[in-house]
N, C-alpha and C positions, 0 to 999 in steps of 0.2 A: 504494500500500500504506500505511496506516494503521501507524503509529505501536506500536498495539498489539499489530499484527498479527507484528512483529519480534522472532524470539528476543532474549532476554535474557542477553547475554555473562556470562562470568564476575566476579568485580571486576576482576583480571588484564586481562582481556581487555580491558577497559571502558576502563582507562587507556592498555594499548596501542593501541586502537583513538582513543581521543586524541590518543595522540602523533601518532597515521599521520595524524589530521585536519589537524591542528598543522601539522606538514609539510607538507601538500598546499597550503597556503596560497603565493598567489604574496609573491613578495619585495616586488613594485613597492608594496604597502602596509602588508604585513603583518610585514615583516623585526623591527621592534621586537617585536613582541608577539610572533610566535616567538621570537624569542632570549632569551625570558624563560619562556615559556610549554612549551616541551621538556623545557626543564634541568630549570623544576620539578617537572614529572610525571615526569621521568625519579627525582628523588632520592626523589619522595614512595614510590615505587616500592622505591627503595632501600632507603627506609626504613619500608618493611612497610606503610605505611599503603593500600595497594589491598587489603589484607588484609579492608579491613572495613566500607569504602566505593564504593560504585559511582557509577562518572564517567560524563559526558554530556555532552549539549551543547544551548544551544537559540540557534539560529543560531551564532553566534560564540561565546557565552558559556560556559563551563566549569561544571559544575554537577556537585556532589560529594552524594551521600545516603546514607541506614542502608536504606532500600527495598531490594525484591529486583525491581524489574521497572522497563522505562523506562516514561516517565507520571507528570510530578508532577502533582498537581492544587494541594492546600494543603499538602501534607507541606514541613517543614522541608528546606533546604538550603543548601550556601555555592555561594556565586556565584562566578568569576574574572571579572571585566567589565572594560572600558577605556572611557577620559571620550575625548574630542574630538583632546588629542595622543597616543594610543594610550599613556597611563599606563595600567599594572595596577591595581585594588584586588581585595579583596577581600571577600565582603557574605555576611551570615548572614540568612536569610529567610524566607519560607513562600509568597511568591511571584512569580512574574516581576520586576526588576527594571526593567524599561522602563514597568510598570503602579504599581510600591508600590515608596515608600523601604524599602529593608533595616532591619533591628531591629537592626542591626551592621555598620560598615563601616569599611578601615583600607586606604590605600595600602600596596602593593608595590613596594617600591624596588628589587630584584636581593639588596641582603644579604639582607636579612629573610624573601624571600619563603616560604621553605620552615619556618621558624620560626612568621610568622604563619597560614598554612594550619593550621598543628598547631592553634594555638590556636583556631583558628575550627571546626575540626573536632571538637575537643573539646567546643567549645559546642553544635554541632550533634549529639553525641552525649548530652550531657545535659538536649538539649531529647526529642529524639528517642526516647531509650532513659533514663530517669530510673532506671528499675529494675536497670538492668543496672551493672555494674562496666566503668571505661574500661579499655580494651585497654590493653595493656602499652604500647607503637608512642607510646600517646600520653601516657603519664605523663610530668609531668617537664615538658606544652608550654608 
């Protein structure tokens, strides 16, 4: 089945369906970047921000957009990825990451994580939606 062929979750959904990813990961390699990568979809959650983003994934990588459907092609979005000792960063883009350096990229230490996402989602909203006014969720990133 095709890609496209896939109902498209709600944003809710999209992150729950994240975390459930998240989770499914075995320990024997994954434990670090789970133990970073729950929490912060769990808070981003918390903090209204699936509100207005829809979450993904392409293999491992975490991928957050303003789209209503899975399928990037060139469209803007932030990346979560991890370098060689399973460090977080995260990367503002328009396309795959393993293909083109990001237009923006900032390690994830555990403080900051949920802090810098804001910021990067915010940039992703005024690449993305220039016209529109940022959501309440992210004033303030």
């Amino acid at each position: 089945m095709s890609w496209m062929n896939v109902p498209t979750p709600s944003n809710e959904q999209s992150w729950l369906k994240m975390i459930e990813f998240a989770e499914s990961m075995p320990d024997t390699n994954w434990k670090k970047w789970k133990n970073q990568i729950v929490p912060l979809l769990r808070e981003g959650i918390e903090s209204a921000l699936h509100r207005h983003f829809l979450a993904g994934q392409s293999m491992q990588h975490l991928l957050f957009s303003v789209i209503d459907h899975y399928g990037l092609d060139e469209e803007p979005r932030v990346t979560i990825g991890f370098d060689e000792k399973m460090d977080l960063f995260v990367a503002l883009t328009t396309f795959n990451i393993w293909f083109q350096q990001p237009t923006d990229r900032a390690e994830l230490s555990g403080e900051n994580n949920l802090s810098l996402l804001r910021q990067f989602l915010v940039k992703l909203w005024i690449t993305a939606k220039p016209d529109q006014p940022l959501p309440s969720e992210l004033q303030n990133a």
